[in-house]
DOTORMI-578463 format. One record per residue: x, y, z of N, C-alpha, C, O in turn; residue in one letter. Coordinates in steps of 0.2 Angstrom, whole numbers, plus 2048, in hexadecimal, padded with zeros to 3 digits. Layout:
! DOTORMI-578463
XYZXYZXYZXYZa;...
END
This chain:
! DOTORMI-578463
84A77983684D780837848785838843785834x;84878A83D84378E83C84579483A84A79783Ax;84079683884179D8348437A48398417A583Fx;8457A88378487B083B8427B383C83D7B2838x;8417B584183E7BA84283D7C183E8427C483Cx;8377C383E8387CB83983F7CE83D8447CF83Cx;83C7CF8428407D48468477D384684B7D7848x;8497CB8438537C98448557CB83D85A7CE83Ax;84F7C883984F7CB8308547D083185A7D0832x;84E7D483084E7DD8338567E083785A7E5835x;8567DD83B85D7DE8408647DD83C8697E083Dx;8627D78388677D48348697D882D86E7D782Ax;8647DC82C8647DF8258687E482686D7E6823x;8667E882E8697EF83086E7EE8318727F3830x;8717E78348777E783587E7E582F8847E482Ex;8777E582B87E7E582387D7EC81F8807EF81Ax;8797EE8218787F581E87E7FA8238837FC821x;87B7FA82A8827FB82C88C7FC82A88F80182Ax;88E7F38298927F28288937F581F8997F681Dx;88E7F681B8917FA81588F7F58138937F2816x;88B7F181188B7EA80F8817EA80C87C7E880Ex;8847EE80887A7EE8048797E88018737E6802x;87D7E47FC87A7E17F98797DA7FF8737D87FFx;87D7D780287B7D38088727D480A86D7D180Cx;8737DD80A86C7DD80F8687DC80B8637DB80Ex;8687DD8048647DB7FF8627D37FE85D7CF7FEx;8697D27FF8667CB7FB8627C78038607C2803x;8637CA80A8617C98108587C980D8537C580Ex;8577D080A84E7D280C84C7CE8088467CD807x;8507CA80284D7C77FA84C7C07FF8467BE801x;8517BE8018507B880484C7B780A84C7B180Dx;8477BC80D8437BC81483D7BD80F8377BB812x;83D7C080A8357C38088347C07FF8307C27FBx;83A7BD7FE8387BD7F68387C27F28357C27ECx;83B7C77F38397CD7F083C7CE7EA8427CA7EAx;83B7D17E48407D27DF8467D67E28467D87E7x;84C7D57DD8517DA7DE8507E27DE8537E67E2x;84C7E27DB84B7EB7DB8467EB7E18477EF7E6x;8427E97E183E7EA7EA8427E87F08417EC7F5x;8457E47EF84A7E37F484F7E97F48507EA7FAx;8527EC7F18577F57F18527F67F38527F67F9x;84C7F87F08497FD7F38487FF7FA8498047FDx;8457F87FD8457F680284B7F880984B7FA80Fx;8507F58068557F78098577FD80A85A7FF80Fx;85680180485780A80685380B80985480D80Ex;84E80A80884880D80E84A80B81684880F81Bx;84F80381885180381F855806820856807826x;85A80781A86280B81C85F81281F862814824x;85981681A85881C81D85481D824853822827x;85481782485081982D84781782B84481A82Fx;84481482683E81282583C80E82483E80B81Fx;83780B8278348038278347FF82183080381Ex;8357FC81E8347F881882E7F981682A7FB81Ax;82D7F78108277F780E8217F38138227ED810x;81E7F28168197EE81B8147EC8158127EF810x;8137E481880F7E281380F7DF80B80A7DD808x;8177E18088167E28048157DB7FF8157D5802x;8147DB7FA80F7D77F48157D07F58147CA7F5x;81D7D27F78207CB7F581E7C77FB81F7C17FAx;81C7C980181B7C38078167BF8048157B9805x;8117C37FF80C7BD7FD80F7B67FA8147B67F7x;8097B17FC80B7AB7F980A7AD7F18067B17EEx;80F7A87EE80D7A97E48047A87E58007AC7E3x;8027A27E77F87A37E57F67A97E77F37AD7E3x;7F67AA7EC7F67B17F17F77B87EB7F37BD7EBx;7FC7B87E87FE7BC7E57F97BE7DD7F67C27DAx;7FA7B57DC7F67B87D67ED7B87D67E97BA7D2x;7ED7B67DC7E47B87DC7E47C07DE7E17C47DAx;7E87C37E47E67CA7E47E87CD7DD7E37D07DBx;7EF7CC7DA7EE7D17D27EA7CE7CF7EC7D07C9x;7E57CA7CE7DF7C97C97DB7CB7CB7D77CC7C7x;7D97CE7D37D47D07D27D57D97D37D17DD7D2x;7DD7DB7D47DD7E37D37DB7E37CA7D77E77C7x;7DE7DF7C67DF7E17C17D97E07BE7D97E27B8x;7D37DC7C27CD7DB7BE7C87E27C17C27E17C1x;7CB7E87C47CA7ED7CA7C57EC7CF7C27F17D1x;7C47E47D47C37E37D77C67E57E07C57E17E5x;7C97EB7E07CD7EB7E57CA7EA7ED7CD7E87F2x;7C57EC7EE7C27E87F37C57E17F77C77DF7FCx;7C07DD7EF7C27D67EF7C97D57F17C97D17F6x;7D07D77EE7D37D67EF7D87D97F57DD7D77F7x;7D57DF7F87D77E17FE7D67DB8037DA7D9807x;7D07D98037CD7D48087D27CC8067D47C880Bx;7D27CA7FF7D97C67FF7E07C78027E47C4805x;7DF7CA8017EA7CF8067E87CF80C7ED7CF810x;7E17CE80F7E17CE8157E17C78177E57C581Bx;7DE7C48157DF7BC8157E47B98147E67B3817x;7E87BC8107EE7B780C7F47BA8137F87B6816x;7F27C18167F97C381A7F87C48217FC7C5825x;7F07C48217EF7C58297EF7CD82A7EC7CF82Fx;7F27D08277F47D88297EA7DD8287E57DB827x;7EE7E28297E77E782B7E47ED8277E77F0822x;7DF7EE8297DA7F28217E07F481D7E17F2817x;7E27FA8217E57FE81F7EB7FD81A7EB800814x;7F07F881D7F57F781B7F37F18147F57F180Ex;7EE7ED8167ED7EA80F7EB7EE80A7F07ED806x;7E77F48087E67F98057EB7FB8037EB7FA7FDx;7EF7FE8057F58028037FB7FD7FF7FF7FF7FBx;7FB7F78007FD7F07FE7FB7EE7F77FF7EC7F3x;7F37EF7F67EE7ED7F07EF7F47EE7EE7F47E7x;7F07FB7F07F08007EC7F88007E97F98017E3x;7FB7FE7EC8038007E98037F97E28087FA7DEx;8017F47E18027ED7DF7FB7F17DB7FC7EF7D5x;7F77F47DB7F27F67D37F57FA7D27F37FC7CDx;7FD8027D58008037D18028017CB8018047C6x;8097FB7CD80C7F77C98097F47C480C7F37BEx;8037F37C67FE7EF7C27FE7F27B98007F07B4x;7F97F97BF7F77FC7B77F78047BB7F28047BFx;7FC80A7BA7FE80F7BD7F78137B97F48177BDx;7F78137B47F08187AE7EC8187B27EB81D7B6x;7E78107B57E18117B77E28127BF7DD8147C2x;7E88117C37E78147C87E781A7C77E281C7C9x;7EB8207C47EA8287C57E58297C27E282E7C5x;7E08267BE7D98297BD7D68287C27D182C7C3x;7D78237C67D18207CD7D48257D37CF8287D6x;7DB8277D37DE82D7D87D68357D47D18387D7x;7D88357CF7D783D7CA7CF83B7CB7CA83F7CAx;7CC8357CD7C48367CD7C18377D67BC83A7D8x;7C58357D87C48347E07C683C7E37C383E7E8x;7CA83F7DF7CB8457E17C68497DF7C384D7E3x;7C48487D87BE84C7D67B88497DB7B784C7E1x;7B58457DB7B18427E17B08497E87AC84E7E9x;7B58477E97B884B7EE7B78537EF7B58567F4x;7B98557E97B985C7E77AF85D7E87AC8617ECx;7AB8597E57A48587E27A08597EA79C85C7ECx;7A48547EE7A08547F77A08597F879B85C7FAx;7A785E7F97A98637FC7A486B7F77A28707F9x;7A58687F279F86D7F079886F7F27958747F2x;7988687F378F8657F578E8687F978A86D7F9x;79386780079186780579386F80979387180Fx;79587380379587980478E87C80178C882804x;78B8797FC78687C7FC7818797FE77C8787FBx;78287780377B87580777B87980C77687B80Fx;78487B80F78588181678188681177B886812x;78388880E78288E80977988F80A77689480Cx;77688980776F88B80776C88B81076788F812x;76E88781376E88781A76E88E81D769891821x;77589281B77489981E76F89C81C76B89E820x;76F89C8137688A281176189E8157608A081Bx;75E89B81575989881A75889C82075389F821x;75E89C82475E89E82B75D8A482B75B8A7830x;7618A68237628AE82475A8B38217598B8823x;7568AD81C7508B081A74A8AF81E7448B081Dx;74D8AB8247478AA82B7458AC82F7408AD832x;74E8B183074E8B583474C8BE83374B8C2837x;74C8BE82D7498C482973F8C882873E8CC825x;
END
């Protein structure tokens, strides 16, 4: 027997979400992707409002697939484990990333906002830098020219 296509999935979800028919479409995305129930609603309201499913998401991984990448977000190797999601799903930088960022939300949600509140501070720290380097650059130009 061969498997549907994403795209008759997909077609076949919309068309029971259409007809009134959620839990159908539910039990359609659990049984294409493995998904939990509550991922699969989610999923489904995200296509009833006109928005792509989650792409990539943690249930297309295989179980070994699955638990090697959360062993290594939760050992905070995310790299390592982006580069796993890439392998296990074939998908791309980006979308692996945002895959491995939302699956170390779940994980462990504390150490992702502190890793969010440090990359911002980072951030804040460049943009400071790198105004006082304009900053002394002007005075230079400006006591050169004097």
């Amino acid at each position: 027997m061969d498997t549907p296509s994403l795209e008759t999935v997909l077609a076949d979800i919309k068309a029971q979400i259409a007809a009134h028919n959620k839990i159908a479409a539910i039990k359609l995305y659990r049984d294409a992707t493995g998904a939990g129930l509550a991922e699969a609603k989610d999923a489904v309201e995200l296509i009833a409002a006109g928005k792509p499913p989650p792409s990539g998401a943690a249930a297309t991984l295989p179980a070994d697939a699955m638990q090697d990448v959360s062993s290594l977000v939760a050992a905070g190797k995310m790299i390592e484990a982006i580069k796993a999601y890439r392998t296990a799903t074939g998908v791309g930088l980006k979308e692996a990333k945002d895959a491995v960022d939302a699956l170390a939300l779940q994980i462990n949600p504390a150490a992702m906002a502190a890793r969010t509140a440090t990359m911002r501070r980072v951030q804040g720290l460049a943009l400071a830098a790198v105004l006082v380097v304009v900053a002394v650059a002007v005075l230079i130009v400006v006591l050169t020219r004097s």
